[in-house]
C-alpha positions in Angstrom: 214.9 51.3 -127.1 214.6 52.7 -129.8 213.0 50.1 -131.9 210.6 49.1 -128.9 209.5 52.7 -128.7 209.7 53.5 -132.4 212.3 56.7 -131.9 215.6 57.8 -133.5 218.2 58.3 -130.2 221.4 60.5 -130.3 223.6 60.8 -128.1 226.6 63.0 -127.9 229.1 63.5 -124.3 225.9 64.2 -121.6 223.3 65.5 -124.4 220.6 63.0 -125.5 218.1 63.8 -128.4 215.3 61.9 -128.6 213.8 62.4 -132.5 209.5 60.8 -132.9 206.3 61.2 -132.5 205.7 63.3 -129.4 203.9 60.7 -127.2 206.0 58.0 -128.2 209.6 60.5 -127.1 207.8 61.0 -123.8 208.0 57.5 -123.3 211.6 57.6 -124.2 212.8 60.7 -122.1 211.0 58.9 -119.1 212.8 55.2 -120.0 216.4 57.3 -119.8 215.2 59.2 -116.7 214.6 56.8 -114.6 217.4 54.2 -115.8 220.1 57.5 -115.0 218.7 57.1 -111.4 220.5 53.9 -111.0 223.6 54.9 -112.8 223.7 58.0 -110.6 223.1 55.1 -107.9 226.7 53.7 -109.1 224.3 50.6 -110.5 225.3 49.5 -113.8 222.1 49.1 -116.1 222.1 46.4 -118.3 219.7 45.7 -121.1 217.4 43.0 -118.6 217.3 46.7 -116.8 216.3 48.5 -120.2 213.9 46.0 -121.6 212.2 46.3 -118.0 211.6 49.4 -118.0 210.3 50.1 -121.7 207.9 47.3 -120.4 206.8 49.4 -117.7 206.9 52.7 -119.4 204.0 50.9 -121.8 202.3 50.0 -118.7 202.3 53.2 -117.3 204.1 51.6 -114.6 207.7 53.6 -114.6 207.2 55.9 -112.1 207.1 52.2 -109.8 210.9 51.3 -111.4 213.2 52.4 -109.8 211.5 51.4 -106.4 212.0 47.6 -108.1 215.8 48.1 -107.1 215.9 49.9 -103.5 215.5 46.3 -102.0 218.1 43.5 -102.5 216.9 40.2 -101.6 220.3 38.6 -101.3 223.6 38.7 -103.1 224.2 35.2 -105.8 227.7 33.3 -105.3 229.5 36.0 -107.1 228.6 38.8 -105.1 225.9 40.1 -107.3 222.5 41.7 -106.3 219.4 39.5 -106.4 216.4 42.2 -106.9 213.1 41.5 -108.1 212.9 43.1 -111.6 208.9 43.2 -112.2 205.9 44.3 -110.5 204.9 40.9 -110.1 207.8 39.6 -109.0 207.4 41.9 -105.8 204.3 41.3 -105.3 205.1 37.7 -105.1 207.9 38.2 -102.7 206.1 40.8 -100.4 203.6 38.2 -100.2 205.6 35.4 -99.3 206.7 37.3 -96.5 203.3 37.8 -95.4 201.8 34.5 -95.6 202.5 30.9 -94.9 201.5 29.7 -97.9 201.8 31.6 -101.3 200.6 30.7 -104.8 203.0 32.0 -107.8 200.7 31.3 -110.6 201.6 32.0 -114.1 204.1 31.5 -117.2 207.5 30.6 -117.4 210.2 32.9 -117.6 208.5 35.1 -115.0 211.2 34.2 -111.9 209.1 32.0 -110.1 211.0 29.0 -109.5 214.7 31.2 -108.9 212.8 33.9 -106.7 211.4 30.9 -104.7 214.6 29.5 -103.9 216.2 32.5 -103.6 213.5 33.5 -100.7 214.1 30.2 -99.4 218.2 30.4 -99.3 217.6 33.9 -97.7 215.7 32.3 -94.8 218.0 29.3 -94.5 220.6 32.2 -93.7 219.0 33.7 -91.6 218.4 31.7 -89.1 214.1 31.7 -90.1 214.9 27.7 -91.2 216.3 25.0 -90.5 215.9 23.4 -94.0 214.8 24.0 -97.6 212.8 20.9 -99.5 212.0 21.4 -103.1 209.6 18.9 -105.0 207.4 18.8 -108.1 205.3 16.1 -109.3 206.8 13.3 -111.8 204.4 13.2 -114.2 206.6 12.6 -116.8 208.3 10.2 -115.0 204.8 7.8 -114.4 204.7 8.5 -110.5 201.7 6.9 -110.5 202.8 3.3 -112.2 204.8 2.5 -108.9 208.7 3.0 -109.7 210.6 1.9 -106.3 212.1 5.0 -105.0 215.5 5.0 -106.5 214.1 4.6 -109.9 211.7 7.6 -109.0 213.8 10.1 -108.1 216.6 9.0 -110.8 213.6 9.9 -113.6 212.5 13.0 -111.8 216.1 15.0 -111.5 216.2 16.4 -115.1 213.1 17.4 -114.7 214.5 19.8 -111.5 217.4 21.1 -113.3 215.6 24.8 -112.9 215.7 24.1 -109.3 219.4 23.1 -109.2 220.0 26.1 -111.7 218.6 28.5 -109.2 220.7 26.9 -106.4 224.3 26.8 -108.0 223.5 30.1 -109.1 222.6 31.9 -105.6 225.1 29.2 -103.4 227.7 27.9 -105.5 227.8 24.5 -106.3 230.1 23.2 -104.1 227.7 24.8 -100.8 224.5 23.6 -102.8 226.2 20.0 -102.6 227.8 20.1 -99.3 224.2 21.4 -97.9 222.1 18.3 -100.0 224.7 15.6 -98.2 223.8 17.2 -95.0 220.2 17.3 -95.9 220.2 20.7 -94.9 218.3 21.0 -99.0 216.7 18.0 -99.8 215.4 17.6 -103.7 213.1 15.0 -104.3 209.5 14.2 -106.3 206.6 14.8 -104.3 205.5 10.9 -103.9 208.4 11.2 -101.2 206.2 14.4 -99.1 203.9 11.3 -98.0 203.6 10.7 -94.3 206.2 13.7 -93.4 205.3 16.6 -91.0 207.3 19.5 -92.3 208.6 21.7 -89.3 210.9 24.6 -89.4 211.1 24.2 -93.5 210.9 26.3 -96.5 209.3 23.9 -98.6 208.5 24.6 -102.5 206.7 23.0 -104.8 207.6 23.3 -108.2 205.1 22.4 -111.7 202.1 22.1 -109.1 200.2 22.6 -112.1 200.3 18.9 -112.6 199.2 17.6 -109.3 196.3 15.7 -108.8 193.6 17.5 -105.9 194.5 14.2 -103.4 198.4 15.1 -104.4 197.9 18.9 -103.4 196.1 18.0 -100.6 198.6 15.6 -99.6 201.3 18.4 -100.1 199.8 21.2 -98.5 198.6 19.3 -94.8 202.8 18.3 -94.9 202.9 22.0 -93.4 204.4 22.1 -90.1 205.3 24.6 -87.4 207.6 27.6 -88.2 207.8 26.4 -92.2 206.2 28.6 -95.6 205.3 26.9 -98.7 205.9 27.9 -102.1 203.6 26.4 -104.8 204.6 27.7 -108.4 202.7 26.2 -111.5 201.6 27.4 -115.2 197.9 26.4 -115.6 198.5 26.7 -119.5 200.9 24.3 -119.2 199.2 21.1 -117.7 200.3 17.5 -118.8 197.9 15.6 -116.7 195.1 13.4 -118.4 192.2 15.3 -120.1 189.5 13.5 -117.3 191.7 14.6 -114.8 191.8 18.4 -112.4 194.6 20.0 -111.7 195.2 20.6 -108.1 196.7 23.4 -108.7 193.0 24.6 -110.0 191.0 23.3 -107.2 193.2 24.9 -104.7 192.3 28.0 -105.9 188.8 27.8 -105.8 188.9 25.9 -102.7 191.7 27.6 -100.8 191.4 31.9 -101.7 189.4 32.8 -98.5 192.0 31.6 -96.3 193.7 34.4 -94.8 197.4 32.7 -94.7 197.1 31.5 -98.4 197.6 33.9 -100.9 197.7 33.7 -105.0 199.7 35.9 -106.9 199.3 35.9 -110.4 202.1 36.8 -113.5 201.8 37.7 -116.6 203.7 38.2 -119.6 204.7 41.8 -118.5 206.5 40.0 -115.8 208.7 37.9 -117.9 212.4 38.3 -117.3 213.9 36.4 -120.3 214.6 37.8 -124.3 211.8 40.6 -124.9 210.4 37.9 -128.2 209.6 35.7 -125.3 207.0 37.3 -123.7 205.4 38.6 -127.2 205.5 34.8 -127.7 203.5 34.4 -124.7 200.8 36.8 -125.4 200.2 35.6 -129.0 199.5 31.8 -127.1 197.3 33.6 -124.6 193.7 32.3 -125.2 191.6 34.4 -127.0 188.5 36.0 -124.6 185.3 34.4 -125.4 182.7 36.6 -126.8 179.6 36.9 -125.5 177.7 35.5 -128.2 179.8 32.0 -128.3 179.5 32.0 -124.6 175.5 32.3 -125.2 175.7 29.5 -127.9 177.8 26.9 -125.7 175.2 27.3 -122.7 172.0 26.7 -125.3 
């Protein structure tokens, strides 16, 4: 905190001083405030818990923080909270309980892929599912040069190690497993949503920032009775042939008037992972074209 907010902190038994410029101790006084509402809560704050809110203290954003933590989404395998811990990350899971289809667009380390399947386990609890299905595209793995199905899905697993991350971390893996051999959770690349009607599913789609339009098409009709779809993707991160659109693109232009699809979009203010990270993010952002190169490139 203190090298984040550029302040000298002591503290002695219940007394904090705060030692800086005035604006900057503000900031400070409101960071400790509103963390000592959750340990007055009997929460214990952790630096994930600091580092979010001296992110939303520079946002303006604190007086939303400790609202962040009055709604548990479910408890992991150990017994531990699952909360959202950004504005965007709520946003994201308000919507998904709102629509049938939501868009989580945006970098990574921003909770897309665990918040997915943890709405997705949630529901499978509850009764809302009968089923969770989680695919992403195999670029990587040549999808398109016709593997035979084994071969396919044998390339394509490391490439969902997030999603099994997310899963052993929320189930166990012992449940995750006994729940994939009753195909309760099926994992698999999206080559294998062809032909299927989805009913009474919570269906994901991972990396969507590397589907072709036909693919996304392909993947979003699969939506059946009584089911929601999740399609995460990182448009800065796309691995498919220059000549080639993202579906992931196209669907928003094609698909944001469509009062069951919604897009929510992170940034790096929403990143969860080591404070660097989301600097590192930034400084990769592209640059805002000025007006005059804009003027030049349409001559």
């Amino acid at each position: 905190m203190e090298e984040e907010l550029d302040v000298v902190i002591h503290a002695r038994t219940e007394i904090v001083q705060v030692l800086g410029e005035e604006a900057a101790c503000e900031e400070a006084r409101q960071v400790i405030q509103a963390l000592m509402v959750l340990v007055n809560r009997g929460m214990t704050v952790g630096t994930p818990d600091v580092v979010t809110a001296i992110s939303m203290v520079k946002n303006d954003e604190i007086d939303k923080f400790v609202a962040l933590y009055e709604e548990e989404i479910i408890k992991d395998n150990t017994g531990k909270p699952i909360r959202v811990k950004t504005l965007g990350q709520k946003l994201y899971v308000d919507s998904v309980k709102q629509h049938d289809v939501t868009f989580g667009i945006g970098p990574a380390g921003t909770g897309k892929t665990f918040l997915a399947v943890t709405l997705a386990v949630t529901a499978l609890k509850r009764g809302q599912v009968k089923r969770i299905i989680l695919t992403r595209p195999a670029v990587e793995a040549g999808e398109s040069l016709g593997f035979l199905p084994g071969d396919l899905k044998e390339k394509v697993d490391p490439y969902l190690r997030p999603v099994y991350d997310a899963l052993y971390q929320i189930l166990g893996k012992d449940q995750t497993t006994r729940l994939m051999e009753r195909e309760i959770i099926e994992i698999a690349p999206l080559a294998y949503m062809r032909g299927r009607t989805l009913d009474d599913a919570f269906v994901i789609l991972d990396e969507a920032q590397n589907t072709t339009i036909m693919q996304m098409k392909m993947f979003l009709t699969r939506l059946g009775f009584n089911s929601k779809m999740i399609v995460n993707g990182d448009i800065s991160q796309i691995d498919l042939p220059r000549n080639v659109k993202s579906g992931l693109i196209d669907a928003q232009e094609k698909l944001k008037d469509i009062h069951q699809i919604d897009f929510v979009h992170f940034s790096a203010k929403d990143v969860v992972r080591h404070p660097v990270v989301a600097q590192i993010i930034r400084a990769y952002e592209p640059a805002p074209v000025k007006n005059e190169e804009k003027k030049e490139e349409t001559e």
